[in-house]
C-alpha positions as CSV (number, residue, x, y, z in Angstrom):
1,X,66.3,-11.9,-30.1
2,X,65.3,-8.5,-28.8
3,X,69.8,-8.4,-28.4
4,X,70.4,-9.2,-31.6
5,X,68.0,-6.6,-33.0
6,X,69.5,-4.0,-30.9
7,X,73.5,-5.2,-32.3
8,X,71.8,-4.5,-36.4
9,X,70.4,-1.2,-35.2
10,X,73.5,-0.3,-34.0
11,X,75.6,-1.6,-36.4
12,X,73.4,0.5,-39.2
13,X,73.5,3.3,-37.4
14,X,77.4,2.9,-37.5
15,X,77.4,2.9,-41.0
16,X,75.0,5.8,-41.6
17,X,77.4,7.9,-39.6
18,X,80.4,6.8,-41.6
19,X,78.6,6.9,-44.6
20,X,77.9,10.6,-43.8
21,X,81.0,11.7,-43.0
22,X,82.9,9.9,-45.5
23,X,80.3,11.7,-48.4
24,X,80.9,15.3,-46.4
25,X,77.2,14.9,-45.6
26,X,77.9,15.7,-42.0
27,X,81.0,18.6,-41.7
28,X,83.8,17.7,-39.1
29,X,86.9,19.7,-38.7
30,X,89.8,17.8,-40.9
31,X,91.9,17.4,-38.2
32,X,89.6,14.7,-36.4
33,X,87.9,13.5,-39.5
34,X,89.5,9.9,-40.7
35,X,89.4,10.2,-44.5
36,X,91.2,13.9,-44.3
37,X,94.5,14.4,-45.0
38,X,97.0,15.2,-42.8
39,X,98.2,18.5,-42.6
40,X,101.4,19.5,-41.3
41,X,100.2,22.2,-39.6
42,X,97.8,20.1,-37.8
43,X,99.0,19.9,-33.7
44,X,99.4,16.0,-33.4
45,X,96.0,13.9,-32.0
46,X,94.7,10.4,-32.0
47,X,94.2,10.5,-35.4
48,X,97.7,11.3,-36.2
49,X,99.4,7.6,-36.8
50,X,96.9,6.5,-38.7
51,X,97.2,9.3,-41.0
52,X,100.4,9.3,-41.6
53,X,100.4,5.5,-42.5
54,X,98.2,6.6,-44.9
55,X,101.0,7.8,-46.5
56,X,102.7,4.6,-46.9
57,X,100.2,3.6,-49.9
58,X,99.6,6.9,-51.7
59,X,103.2,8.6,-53.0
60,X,101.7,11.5,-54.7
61,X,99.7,12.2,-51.5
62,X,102.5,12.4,-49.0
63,X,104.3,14.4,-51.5
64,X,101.8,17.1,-51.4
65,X,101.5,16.8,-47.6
66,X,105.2,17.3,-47.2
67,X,104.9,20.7,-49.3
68,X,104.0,22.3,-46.6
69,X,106.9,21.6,-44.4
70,X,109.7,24.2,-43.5
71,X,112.0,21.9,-45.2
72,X,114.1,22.5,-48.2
73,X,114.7,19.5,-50.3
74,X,114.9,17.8,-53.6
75,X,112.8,14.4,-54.6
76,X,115.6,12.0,-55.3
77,X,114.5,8.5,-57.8
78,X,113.5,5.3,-56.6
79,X,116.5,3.2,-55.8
80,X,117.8,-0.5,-54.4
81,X,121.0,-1.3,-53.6
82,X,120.8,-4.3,-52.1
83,X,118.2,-7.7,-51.0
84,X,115.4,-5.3,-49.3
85,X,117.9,-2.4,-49.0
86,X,116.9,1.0,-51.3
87,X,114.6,4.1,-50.8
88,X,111.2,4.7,-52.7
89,X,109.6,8.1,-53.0
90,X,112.4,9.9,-50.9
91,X,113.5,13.3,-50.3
92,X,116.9,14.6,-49.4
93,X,116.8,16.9,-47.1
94,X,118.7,20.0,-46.8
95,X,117.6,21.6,-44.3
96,X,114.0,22.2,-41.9
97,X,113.6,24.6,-39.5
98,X,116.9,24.0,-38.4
99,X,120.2,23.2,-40.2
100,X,120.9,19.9,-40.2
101,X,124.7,20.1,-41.5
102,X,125.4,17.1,-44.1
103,X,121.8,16.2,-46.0
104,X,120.4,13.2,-45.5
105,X,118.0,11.3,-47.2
106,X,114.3,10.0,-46.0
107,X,111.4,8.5,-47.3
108,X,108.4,11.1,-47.9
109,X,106.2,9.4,-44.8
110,X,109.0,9.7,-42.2
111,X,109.6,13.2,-43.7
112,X,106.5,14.6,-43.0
113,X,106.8,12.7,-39.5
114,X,109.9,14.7,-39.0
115,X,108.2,18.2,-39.6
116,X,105.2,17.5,-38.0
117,X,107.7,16.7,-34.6
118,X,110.0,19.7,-35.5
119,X,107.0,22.1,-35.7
120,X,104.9,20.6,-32.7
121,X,107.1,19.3,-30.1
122,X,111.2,20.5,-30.9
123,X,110.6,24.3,-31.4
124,X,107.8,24.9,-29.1
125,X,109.9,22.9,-26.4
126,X,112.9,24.8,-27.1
127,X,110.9,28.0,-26.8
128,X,109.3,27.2,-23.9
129,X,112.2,26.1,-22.1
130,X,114.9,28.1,-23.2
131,X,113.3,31.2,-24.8
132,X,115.3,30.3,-28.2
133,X,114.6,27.9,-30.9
134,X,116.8,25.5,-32.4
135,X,119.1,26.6,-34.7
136,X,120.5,23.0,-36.3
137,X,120.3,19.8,-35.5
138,X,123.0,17.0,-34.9
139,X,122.6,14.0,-36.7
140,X,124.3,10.6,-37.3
141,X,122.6,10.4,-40.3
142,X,119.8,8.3,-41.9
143,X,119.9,6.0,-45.0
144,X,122.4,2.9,-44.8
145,X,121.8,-0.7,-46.2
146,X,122.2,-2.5,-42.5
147,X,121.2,-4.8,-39.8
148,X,119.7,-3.5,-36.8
149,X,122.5,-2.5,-34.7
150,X,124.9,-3.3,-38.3
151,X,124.6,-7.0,-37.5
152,X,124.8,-9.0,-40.4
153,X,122.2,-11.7,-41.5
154,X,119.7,-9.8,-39.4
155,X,116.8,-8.3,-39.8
156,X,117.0,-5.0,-41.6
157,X,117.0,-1.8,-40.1
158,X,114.4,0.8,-40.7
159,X,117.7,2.6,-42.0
160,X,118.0,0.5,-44.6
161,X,114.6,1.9,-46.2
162,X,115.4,5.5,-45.1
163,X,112.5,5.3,-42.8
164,X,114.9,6.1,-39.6
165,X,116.6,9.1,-38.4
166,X,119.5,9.1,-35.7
167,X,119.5,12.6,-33.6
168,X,122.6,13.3,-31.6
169,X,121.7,16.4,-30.7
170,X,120.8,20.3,-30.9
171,X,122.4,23.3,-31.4
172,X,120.1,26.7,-29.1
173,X,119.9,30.2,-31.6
174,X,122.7,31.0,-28.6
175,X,125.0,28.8,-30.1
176,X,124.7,26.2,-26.9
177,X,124.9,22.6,-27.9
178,X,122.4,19.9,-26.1
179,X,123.8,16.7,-26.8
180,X,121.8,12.9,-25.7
181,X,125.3,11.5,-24.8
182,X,126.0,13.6,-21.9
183,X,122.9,15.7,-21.5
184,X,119.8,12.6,-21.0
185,X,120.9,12.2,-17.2
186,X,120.0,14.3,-14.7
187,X,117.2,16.6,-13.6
188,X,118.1,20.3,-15.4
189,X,116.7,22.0,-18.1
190,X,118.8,20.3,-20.7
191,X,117.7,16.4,-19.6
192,X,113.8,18.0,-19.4
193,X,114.5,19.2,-22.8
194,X,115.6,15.8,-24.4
195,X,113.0,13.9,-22.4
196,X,110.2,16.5,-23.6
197,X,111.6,15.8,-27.5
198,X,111.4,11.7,-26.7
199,X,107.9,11.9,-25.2
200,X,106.8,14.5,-28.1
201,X,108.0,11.8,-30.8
202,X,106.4,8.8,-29.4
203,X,103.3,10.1,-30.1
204,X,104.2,11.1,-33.7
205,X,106.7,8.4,-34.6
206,X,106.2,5.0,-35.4
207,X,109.4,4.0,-33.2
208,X,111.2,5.7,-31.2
209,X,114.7,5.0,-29.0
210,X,116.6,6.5,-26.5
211,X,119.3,5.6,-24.7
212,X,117.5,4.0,-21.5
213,X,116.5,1.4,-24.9
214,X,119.9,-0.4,-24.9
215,X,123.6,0.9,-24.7
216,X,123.4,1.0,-28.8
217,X,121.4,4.0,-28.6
218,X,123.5,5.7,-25.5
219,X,124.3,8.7,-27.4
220,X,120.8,9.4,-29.7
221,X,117.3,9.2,-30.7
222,X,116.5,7.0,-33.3
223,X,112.9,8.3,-34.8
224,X,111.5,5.9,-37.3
225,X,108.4,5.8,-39.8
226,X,106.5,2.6,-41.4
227,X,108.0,0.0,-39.4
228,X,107.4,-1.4,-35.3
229,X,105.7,0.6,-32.9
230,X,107.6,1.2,-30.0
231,X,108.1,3.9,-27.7
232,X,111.7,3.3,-25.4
């Protein structure tokens, strides 16, 4: 009895304390408070991948969030080109706080994933390694109405949504290229680097792949939004 008074007390208390944050009666910064937006700016915590699923459900939302990217881009409409293949409140991206060479298109939610990883793990790593930022990054591109691994009568890849990204590789202010194929073995500043950018976006990222993942991804990163979580 005296266990199962204790379990209501504390399951009241529980939602007195939600209750009061959720109502702003009780102030927490936004960054750990649950029913806040997330913020771009934010450095990445706990909290992080729940808020940006958030995202999934609410359009106008993550469209507001993703104004205050570094990115230049340009909504593009709703479209389906195929059974479960097409793009819904996507942006094509031009550029972020590197040049990314050919545009590519990305739903909102793994846009904002992509600038919260560029402005809290890519730059400061490049900085703190190399003393530089990067200047562009190398991509294989992001929206295609595929297969995993372009087998057909699969299941679909998170390209086929434009929830993935494939990174090849990164191009230093100096002009020096860091590529995965050729530059994830070994123990020097360039394989740190990469590993540093694959740990940063696990905890960002929905899924993320690298080349020790299979030899399909020997030669990039493939960073995706709203689908599996995985981290290899």
């Amino acid at each position: 009895m005296k266990t199962a008074v204790v379990l209501i007390l504390l399951g009241m208390g529980a939602l007195a304390l939600a209750y009061a944050l959720h109502s702003g009666a009780i102030r927490i910064p936004d960054a750990w408070n649950p029913w806040a937006p997330i913020a771009v700016a934010e450095p990445p915590n706990w909290l992080t991948s729940y808020k940006l699923g958030r995202l999934s459900g609410d359009d106008a939302l993550c469209l507001a969030v993703l104004q205050e990217a570094e990115m230049v881009y340009d909504t593009v409409p709703d479209r389906v080109t195929g059974p479960g293949c097409g793009f819904f409140n996507a942006v094509r991206i031009e550029s972020t706080t590197a040049a990314v060479g050919e545009p590519f298109t990305l739903s909102c939610r793994a846009a904002v994933a992509l600038a919260i990883w560029e402005l809290h793990v890519l730059q400061p790593v490049a900085r703190e390694r190399f003393g530089e930022p990067v200047a562009e990054i190398e991509h294989f591109g992001s929206y295609a109405c595929r297969g995993v691994y372009g087998r057909e009568g699969g299941p679909l890849s998170g390209h086929a949504t434009a929830d993935a990204l494939d990174v090849a590789g990164f191009v230093l202010d100096d002009g020096r290229r860091i590529r995965v194929l050729g530059d994830w073995p070994g123990e020097d500043d360039e394989a740190g680097f990469l590993r540093d950018l694959h740990r940063g976006a696990c905890r960002i990222f929905d899924g993320v792949l690298g080349p020790e993942y299979n030899p399909a991804h020997h030669d990039h990163f493939h960073f995706e939004q709203g689908g599996f979580r995985m981290c290899r």
